[in-house]
C-alpha positions as CSV (number, residue, x, y, z in Angstrom):
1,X,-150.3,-7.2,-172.4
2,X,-151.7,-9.1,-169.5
3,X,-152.4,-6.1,-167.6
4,X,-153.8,-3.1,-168.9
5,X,-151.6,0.1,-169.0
6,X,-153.0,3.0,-167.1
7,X,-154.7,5.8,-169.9
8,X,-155.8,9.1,-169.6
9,X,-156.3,12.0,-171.8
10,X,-155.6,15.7,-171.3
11,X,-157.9,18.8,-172.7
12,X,-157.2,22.0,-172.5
13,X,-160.1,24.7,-171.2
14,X,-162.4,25.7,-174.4
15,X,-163.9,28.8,-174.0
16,X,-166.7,28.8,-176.7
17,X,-169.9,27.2,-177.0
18,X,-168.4,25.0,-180.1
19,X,-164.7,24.6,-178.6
20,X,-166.4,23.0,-175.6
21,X,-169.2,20.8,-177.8
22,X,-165.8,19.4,-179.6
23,X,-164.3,18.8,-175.7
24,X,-167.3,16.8,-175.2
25,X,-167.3,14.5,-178.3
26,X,-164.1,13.8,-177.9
27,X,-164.7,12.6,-174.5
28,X,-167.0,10.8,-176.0
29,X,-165.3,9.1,-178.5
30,X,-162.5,8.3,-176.5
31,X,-164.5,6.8,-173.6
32,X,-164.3,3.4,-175.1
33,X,-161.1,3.2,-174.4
34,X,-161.8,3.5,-170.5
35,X,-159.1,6.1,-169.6
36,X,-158.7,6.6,-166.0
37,X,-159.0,10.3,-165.8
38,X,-159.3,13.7,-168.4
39,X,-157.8,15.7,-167.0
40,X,-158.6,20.0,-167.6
41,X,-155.3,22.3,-167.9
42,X,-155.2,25.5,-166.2
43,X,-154.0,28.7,-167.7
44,X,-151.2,30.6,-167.0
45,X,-151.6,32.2,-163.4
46,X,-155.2,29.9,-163.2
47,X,-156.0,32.7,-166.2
48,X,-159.1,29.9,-167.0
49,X,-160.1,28.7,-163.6
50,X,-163.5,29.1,-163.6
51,X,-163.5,27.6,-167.1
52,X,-161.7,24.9,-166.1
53,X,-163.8,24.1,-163.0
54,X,-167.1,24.9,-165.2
55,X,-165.7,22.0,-167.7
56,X,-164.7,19.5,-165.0
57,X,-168.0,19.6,-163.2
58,X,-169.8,19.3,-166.4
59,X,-167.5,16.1,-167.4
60,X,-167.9,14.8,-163.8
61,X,-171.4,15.3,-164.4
62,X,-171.7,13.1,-167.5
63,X,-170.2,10.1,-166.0
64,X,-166.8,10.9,-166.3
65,X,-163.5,10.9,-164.2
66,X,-162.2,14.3,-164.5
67,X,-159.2,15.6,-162.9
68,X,-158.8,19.4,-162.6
69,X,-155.0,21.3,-163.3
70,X,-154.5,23.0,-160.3
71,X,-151.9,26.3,-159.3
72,X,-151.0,29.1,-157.4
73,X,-150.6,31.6,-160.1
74,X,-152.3,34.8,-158.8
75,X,-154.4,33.2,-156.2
76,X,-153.9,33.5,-151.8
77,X,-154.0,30.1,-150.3
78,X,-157.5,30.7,-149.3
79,X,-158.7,30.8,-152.4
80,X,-157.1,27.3,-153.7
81,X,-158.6,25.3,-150.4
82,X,-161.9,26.9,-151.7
83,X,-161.2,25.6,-154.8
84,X,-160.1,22.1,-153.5
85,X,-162.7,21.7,-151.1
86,X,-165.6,23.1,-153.9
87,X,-164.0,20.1,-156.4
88,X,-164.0,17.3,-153.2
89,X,-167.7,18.3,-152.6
90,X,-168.9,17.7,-156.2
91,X,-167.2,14.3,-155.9
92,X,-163.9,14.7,-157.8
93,X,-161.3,12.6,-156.4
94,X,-158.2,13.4,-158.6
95,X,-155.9,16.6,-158.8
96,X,-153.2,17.0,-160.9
97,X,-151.0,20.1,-159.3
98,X,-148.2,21.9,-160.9
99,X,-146.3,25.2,-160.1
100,X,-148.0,27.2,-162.8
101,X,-146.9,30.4,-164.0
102,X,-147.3,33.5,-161.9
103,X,-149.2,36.1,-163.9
104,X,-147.1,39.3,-164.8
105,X,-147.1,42.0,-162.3
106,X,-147.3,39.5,-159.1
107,X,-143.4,38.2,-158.8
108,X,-142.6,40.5,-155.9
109,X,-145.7,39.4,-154.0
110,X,-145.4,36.1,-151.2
111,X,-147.1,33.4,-153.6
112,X,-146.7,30.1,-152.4
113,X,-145.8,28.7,-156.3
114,X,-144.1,25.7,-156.3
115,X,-145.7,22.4,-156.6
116,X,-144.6,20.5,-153.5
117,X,-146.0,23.4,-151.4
118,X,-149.1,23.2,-152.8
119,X,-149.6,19.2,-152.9
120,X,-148.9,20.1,-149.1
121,X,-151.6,22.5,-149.1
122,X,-154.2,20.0,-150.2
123,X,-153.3,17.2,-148.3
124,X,-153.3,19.2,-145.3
125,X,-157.0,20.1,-145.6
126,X,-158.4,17.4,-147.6
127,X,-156.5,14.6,-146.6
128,X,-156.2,10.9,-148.6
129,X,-159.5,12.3,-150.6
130,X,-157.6,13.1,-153.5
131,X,-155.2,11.1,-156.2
132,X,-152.8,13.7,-156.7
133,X,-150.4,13.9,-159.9
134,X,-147.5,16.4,-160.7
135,X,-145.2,16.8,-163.5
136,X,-141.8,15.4,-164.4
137,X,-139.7,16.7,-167.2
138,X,-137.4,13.7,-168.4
139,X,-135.7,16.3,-170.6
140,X,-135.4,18.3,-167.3
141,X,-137.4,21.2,-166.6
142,X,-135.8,24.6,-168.8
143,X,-135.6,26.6,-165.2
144,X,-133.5,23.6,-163.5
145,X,-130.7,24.1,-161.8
146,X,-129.4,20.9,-162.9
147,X,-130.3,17.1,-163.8
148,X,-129.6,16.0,-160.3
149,X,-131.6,18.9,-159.0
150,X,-134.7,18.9,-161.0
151,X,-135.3,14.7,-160.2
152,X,-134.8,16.3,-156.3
153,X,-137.8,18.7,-156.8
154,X,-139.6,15.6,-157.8
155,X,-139.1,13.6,-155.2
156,X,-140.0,16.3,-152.7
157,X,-143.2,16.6,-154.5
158,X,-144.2,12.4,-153.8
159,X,-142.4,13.4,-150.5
160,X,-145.3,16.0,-149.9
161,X,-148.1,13.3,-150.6
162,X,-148.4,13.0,-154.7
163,X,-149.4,9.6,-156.1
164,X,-148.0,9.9,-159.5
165,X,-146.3,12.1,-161.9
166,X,-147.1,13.1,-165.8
167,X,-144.1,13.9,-168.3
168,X,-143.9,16.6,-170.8
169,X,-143.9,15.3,-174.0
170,X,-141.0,13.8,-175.6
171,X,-140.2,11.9,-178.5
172,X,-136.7,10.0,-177.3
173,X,-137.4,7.1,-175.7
174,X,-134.1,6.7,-174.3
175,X,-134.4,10.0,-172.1
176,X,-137.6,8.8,-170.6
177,X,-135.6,5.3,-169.7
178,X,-132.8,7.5,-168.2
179,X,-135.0,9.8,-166.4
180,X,-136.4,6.6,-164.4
181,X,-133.3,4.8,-164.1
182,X,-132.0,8.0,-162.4
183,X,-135.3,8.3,-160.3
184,X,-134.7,5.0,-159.2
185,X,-131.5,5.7,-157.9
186,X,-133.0,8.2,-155.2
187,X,-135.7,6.0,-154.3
188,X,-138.8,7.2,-156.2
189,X,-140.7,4.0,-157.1
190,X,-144.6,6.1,-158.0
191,X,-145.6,5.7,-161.2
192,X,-144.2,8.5,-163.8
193,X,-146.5,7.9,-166.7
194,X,-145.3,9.6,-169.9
195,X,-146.9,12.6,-171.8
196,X,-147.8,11.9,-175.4
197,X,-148.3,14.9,-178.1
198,X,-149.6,13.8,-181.4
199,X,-147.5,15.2,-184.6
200,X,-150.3,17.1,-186.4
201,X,-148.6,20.6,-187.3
202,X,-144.8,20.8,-187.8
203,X,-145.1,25.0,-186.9
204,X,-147.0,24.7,-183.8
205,X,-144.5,21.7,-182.5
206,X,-142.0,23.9,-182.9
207,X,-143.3,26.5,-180.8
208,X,-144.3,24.7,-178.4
209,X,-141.7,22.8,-177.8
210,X,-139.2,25.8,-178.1
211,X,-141.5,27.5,-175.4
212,X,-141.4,24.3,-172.7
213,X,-138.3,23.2,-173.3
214,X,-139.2,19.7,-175.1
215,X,-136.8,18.2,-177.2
216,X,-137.4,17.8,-181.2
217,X,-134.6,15.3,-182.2
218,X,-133.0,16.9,-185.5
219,X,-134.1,13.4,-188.1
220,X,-137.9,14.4,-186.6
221,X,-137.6,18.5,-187.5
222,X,-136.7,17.9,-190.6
223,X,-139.4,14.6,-191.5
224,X,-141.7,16.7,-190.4
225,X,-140.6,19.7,-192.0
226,X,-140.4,18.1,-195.5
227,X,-144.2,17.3,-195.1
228,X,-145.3,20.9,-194.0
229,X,-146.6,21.1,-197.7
230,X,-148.4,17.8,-197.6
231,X,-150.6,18.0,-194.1
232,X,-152.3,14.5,-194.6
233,X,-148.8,12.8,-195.2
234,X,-147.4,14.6,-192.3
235,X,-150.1,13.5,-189.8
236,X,-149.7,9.7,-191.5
237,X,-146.0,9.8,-190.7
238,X,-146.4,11.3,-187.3
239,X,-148.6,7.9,-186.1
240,X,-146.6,5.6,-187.4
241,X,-143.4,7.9,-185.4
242,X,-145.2,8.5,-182.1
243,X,-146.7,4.9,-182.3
244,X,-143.2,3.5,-182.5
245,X,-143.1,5.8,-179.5
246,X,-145.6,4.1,-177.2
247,X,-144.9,0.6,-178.3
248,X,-141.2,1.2,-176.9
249,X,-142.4,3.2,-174.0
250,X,-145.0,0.3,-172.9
251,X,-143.1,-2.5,-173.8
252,X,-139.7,-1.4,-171.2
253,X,-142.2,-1.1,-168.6
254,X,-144.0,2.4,-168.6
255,X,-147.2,2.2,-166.2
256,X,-149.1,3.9,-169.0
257,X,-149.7,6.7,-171.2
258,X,-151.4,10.0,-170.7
259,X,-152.1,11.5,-174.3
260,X,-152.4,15.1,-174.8
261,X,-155.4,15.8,-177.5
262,X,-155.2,19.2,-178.0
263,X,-159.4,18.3,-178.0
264,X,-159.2,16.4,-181.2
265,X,-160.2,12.8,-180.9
266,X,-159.2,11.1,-184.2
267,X,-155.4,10.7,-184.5
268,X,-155.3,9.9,-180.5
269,X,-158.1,7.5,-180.9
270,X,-155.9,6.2,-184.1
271,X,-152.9,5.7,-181.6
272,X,-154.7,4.1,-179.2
273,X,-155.8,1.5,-181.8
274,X,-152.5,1.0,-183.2
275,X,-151.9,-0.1,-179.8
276,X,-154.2,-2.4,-179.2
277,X,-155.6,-0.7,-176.3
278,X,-158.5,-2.7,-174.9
279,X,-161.8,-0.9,-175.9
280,X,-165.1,-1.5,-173.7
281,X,-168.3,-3.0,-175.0
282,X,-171.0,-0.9,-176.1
């Protein structure tokens, strides 16, 4: 590769003292690998959000380029450009934004929810200041209307002033390829960089996926089912599989790849060697 792919690397909020020493080594280790961003999820109805702003500040503090989750859920619109403007002060430059869930007990109230509304929302008050990112579902959202109507919703987010969008996870390549053929087609030429889940633990894939709406192709179910017994075998066999994965995804001309660590460094920073992924000097 003459060009270095883009690379970043999600985390998700830890709460404890120890989950967020383990967030920190694995920002750590996976440093050398010179991602452009870790980014910080957000729980459901921004249930973490002062953890997540707590962690992003602290990684923005030790030299890194962090890039806060950002939603509605429960919150008035005041209390987002707070947010926004609180993260543009500390000298955070990247947003990713997504619709988020609304927590229970709100759905009747006004919430401005959807993603396009709120990539609106920031632009209007903070400008070109941030690089904004939103998600695409090349399996297609589980709440879309339609194929069609889903790739619509994502171009009225780029339409509202994103930069780039970050796919769910996936583990058929073909469906990514499809999903920016079909992009194309309308016009959307930003960069959709696809979402990359480790295979670690056949149960929890399952319920994740069957939760968001991700695809587990039947041969990969029942692979990894056959080595629920035999966790080092499973973990082996899921490299070499979502490996295989990223080679394909890189080599027909994805801008990148945006691992999701679940806050474990090893089998990403395996990946990301498989791949050849150029490493700075220490």
């Amino acid at each position: 590769m003459t060009n270095s792919p883009h690379i970043s690397f999600e985390f998700f909020a830890a709460k404890t003292d120890e989950g967020i020493a383990k967030l920190k080594t694995t920002a750590r280790e996976l440093n050398k690998f010179n991602p452009e961003f870790y980014s910080v999820t957000y729980g459901a109805g921004g249930s973490t959000r002062d953890t997540t702003k707590n962690i992003v500040l602290s990684l923005q503090t030790d030299g890194y380029s962090a890039a806060p989750h950002l939603s509605f859920g429960g919150d008035t619109e005041q209390d987002v450009i707070e947010l926004v403007q609180s993260y543009k002060d500390a000298g955070i430059n990247k947003l990713v934004a997504l619709r988020g869930d609304l927590p229970s007990g709100i759905g009747g109230t006004k919430q401005l929810v959807h993603a396009n509304e709120l990539v609106s929302l920031i632009r209007k008050h903070s400008g070109d200041h941030f690089e904004i990112y939103v998600a695409a579902y090349p399996e297609i959202h589980p709440e879309a209307e339609s194929y069609s109507k889903d790739i619509y919703w994502l171009g009225e987010k780029f339409k509202a002033g994103a930069n780039g969008a970050i796919t769910q996870y996936f583990y058929n390549p073909d469906a990514y390829f499809r999903y920016i053929d079909e992009c194309t087609k309308v016009g959307i030429d930003q960069p959709i960089l696809p979402g990359i889940m480790p295979l670690t633990n056949f149960h929890n894939l399952i319920r994740f996926s069957d939760n968001c709406g991700a695809d587990i192709p039947r041969w990969l179910r029942w692979q990894l089912k056959e080595r629920t017994d035999n966790p080092d075998d499973l973990v082996k066999y899921g490299i070499d599989v979502v490996t295989s994965l990223c080679e394909k995804l890189l080599a027909g001309g994805a801008p990148g790849l945006h691992f999701y660590t679940m806050n474990q460094w090893e089998i990403t920073d395996t990946l990301c060697r498989n791949l050849g992924l150029p490493t700075k000097a220490l």
